[in-house]
C-alpha positions as CSV (number, residue, x, y, z in Angstrom):
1,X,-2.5,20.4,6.2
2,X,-0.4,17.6,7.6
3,X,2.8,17.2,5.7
4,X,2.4,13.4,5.8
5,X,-1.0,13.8,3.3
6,X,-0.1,14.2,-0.4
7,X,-3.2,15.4,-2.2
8,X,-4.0,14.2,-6.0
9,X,-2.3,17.0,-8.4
10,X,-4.0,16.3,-11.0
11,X,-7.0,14.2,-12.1
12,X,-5.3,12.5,-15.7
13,X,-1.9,11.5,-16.1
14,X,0.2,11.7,-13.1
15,X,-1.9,11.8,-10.1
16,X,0.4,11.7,-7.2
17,X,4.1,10.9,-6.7
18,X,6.0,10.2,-3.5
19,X,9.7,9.8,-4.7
20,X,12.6,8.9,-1.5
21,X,13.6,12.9,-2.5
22,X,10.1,14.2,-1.4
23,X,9.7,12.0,1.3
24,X,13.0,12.9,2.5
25,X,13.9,9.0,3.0
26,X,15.7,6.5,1.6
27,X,13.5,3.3,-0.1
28,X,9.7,3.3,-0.6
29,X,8.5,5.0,-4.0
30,X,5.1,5.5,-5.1
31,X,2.9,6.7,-8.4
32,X,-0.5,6.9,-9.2
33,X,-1.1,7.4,-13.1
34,X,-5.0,7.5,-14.7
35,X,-4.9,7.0,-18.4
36,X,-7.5,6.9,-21.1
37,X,-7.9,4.0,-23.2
38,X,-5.1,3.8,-26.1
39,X,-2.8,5.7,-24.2
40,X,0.8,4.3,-23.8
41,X,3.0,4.6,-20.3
42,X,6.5,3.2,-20.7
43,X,9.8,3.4,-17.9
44,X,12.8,1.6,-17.6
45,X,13.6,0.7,-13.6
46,X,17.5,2.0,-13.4
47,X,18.3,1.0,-9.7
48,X,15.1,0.4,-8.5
49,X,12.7,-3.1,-8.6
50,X,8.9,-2.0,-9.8
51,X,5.4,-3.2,-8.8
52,X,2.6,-2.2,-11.2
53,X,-0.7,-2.5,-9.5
54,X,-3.9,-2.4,-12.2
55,X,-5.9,-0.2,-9.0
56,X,-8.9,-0.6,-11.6
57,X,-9.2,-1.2,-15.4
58,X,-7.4,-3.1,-18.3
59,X,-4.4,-2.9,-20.2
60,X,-1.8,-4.8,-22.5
61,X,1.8,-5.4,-20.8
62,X,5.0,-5.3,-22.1
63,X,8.3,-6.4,-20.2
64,X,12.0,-6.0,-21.5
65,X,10.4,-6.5,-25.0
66,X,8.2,-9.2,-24.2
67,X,4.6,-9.0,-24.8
68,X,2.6,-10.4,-21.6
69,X,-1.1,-9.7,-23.1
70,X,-3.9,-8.5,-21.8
71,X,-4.2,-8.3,-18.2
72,X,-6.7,-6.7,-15.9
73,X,-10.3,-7.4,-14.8
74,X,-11.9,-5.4,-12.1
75,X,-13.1,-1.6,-13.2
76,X,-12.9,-0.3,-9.3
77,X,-10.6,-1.3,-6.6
78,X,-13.6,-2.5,-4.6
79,X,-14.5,-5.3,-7.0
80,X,-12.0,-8.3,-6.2
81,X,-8.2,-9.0,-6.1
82,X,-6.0,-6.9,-8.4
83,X,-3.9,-7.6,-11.3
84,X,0.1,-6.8,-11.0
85,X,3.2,-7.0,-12.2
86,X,7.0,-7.2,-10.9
87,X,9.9,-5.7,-13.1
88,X,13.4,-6.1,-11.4
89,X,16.2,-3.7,-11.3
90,X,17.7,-2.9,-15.0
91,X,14.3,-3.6,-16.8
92,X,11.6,-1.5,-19.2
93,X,7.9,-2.0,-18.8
94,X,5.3,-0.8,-20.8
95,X,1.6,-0.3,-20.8
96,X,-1.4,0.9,-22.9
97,X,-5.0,1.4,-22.0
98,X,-7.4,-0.5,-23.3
99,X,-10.1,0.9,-20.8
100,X,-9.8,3.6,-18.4
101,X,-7.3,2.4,-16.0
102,X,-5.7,3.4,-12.8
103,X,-2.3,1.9,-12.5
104,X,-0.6,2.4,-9.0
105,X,3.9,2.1,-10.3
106,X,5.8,1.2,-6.7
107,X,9.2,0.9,-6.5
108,X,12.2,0.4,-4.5
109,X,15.8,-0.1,-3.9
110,X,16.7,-3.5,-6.6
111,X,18.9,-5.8,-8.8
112,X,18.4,-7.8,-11.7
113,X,18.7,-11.4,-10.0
114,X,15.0,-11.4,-9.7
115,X,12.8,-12.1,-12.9
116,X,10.1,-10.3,-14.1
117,X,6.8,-11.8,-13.7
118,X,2.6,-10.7,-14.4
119,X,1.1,-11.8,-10.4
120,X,-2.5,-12.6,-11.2
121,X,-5.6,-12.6,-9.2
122,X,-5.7,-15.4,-6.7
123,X,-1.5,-15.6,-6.9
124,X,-2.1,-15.2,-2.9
125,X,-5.8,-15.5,-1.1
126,X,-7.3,-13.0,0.2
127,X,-6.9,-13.4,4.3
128,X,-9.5,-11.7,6.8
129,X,-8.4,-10.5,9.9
130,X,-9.5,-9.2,13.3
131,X,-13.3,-9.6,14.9
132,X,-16.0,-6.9,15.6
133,X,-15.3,-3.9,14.5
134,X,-11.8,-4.5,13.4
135,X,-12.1,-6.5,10.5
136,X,-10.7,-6.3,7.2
137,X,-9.4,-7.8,4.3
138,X,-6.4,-8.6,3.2
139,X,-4.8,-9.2,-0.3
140,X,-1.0,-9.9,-0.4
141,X,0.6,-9.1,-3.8
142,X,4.1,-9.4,-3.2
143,X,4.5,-10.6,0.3
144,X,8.0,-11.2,2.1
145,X,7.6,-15.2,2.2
146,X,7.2,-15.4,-2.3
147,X,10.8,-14.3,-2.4
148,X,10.3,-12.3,-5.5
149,X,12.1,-9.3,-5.0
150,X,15.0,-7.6,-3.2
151,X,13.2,-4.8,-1.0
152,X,9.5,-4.8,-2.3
153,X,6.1,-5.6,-0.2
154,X,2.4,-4.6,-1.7
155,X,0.0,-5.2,0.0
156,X,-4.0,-4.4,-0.9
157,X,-6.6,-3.8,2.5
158,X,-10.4,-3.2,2.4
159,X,-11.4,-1.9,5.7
160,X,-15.5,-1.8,5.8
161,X,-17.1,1.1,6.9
162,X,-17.0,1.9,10.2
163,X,-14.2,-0.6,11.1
164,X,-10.8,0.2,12.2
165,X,-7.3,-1.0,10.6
166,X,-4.0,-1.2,10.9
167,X,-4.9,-1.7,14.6
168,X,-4.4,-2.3,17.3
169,X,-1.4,0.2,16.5
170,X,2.0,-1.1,15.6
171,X,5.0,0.3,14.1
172,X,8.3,-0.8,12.2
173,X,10.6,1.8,12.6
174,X,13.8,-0.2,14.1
175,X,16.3,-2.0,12.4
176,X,16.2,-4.6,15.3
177,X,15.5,-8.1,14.0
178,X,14.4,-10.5,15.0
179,X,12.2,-8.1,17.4
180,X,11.3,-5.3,14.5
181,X,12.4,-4.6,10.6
182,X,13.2,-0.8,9.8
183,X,10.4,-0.3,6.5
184,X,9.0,2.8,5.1
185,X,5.6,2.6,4.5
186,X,3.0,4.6,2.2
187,X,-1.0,4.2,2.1
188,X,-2.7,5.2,-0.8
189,X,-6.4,5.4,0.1
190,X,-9.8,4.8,-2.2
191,X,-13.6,5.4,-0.8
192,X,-16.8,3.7,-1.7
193,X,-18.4,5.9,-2.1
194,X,-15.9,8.0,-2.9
195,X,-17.3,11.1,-0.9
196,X,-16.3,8.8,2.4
197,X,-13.4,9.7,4.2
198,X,-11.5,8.8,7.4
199,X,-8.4,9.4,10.0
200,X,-5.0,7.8,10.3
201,X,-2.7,8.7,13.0
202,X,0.4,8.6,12.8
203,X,2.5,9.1,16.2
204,X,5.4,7.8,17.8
205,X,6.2,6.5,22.0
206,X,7.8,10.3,22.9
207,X,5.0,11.5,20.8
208,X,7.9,13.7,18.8
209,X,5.5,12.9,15.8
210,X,1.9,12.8,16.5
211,X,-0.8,13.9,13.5
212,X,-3.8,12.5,13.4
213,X,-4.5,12.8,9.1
214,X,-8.0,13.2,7.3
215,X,-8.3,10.7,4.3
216,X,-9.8,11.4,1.7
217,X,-10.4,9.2,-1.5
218,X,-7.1,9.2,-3.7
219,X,-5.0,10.4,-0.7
220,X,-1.9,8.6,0.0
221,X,-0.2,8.7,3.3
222,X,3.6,8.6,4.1
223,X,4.5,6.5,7.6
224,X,8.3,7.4,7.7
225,X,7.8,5.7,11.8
226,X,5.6,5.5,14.2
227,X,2.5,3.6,14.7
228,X,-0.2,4.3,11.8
229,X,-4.3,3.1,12.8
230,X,-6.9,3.9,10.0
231,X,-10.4,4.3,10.8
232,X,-13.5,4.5,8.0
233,X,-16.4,6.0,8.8
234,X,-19.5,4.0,8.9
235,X,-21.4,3.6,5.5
236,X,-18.0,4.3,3.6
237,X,-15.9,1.2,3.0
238,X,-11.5,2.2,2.9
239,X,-9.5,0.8,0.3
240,X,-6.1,1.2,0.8
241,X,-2.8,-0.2,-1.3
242,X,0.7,-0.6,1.1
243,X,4.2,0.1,-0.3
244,X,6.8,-0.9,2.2
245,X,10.9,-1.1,1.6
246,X,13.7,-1.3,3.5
247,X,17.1,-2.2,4.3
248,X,15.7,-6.4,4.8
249,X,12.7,-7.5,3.3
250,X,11.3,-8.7,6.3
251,X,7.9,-7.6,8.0
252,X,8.5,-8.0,11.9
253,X,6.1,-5.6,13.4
254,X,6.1,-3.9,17.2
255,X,2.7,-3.4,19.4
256,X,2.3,-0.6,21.5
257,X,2.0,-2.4,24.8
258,X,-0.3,-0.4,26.2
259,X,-2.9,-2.0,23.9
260,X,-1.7,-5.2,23.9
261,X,-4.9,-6.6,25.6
262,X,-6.6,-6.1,22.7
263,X,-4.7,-9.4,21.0
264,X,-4.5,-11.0,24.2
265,X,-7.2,-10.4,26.3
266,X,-4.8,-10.4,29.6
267,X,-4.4,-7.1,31.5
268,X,-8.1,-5.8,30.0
269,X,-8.2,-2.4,31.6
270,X,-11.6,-1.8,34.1
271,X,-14.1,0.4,32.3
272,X,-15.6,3.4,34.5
273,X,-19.3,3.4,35.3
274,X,-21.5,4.9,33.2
């Protein structure tokens, strides 16, 4: 198995973790908890800046002492734009249950000059992009333009079945601005229905790093570089929820020119006969 796939552990309580220690970087963190309804989950952030993503279900919110209500609406990740929640650097959160509920907890590198906020649906529209068979649809939660957080981007996709994403392929693995941002990047996937699955390859120019990964639902994938396409299968629509950090919160992607026709049109390679 590829060592970029982490597999759910567990199907209640923690599901999956990707910490900067298991990952063996330095910024992006990720969590995926399933709780019952009634049941609590509480954290304080240390160091890090936190993003609670409601994946599916409800629950009541608690920040720093504050009681934010009730906030949550879809039951299933295909059903409309998520609720969320920021919580900078040196803050608690807590949440309870009130229907089964699927909370994704990213984090990152933070500090306390940013304040803690509930991001409802609708906060950012949902955008669609590509044509054919490369469209999907986009759901920014905490994009780099809100200014919201030190090192945090989320970012929810819904590829439909038998579309490609994340494609054509680019990467982000260069400090180099204004030409590319250096940002760790982790995928967790969902499947409807959930028996679907799919590939994402994750490779690199001098191919040093080359898998191509089977997805699964509740896989998460870790892009520590390298370019990173995701294809669905046809009849299985691909959720998937982006964590990306680094050292500047700044998206500022690379193409791999050799399929940069694909945006342009210019330099479309001949097709053999068939």
């Amino acid at each position: 198995m590829s060592e970029l796939r982490v597999r759910p552990k567990a199907s209640h309580g923690l599901v999956t973790e990707v910490t900067p220690e298991s990952a063996g970087w330095t910024h992006v963190g990720f969590a995926l908890h399933r709780l019952e309804p009634g049941e609590r989950l509480a954290a304080e952030t240390g160091e890090r800046e936190v993003c609670l993503v409601l994946v599916s279900g409800k629950a009541k919110l608690t920040i720093d002492g504050k009681d934010f209500g009730a906030i949550g609406e879809r039951m299933s990740p295909f059903e409309g734009p998520p609720w969320a929640a920021y919580i900078p650097a040196g803050g608690g959160w807590a949440i309870e249950a009130t229907t089964p509920l699927e909370l994704a907890v990213c984090s990152a590198p933070g500090r306390s000059g940013h304040p803690a906020k509930v991001i409802p649906p609708g906060t950012h529209p949902q955008i669609v992009r590509g044509r054919g068979s490369n469209v999907r649809h986009v759901t920014n939660i905490m994009p780099e333009d809100d200014g919201s957080a030190e090192s945090l981007l989320v970012v929810e996709v819904i590829t439909p079945g038998g579309n490609t994403s994340s494609y054509p392929p680019h990467k982000h693995d260069r400090d180099d601005l204004p030409n590319e941002s250096y940002l760790e990047e982790t995928y967790y996937h969902r499947f409807n229905p959930p028996q679907g699955y799919g590939f994402q390859r994750v490779y690199t120019d001098d191919r040093s790093l080359d898998e191509a990964v089977l997805i699964e639902d509740g896989d998460v994938v870790m892009v520590p570089k390298g370019y990173h396409p995701v294809a669905t299968l046809h009849g299985y629509d691909c959720y998937y929820l982006n964590v990306m950090a680094g050292p500047q919160r700044v998206w500022k992607f690379y193409n791999e020119p050799q399929h940069a026709w694909l945006f342009t049109g210019v330099g479309v390679p001949a097709k053999a006969p068939l």
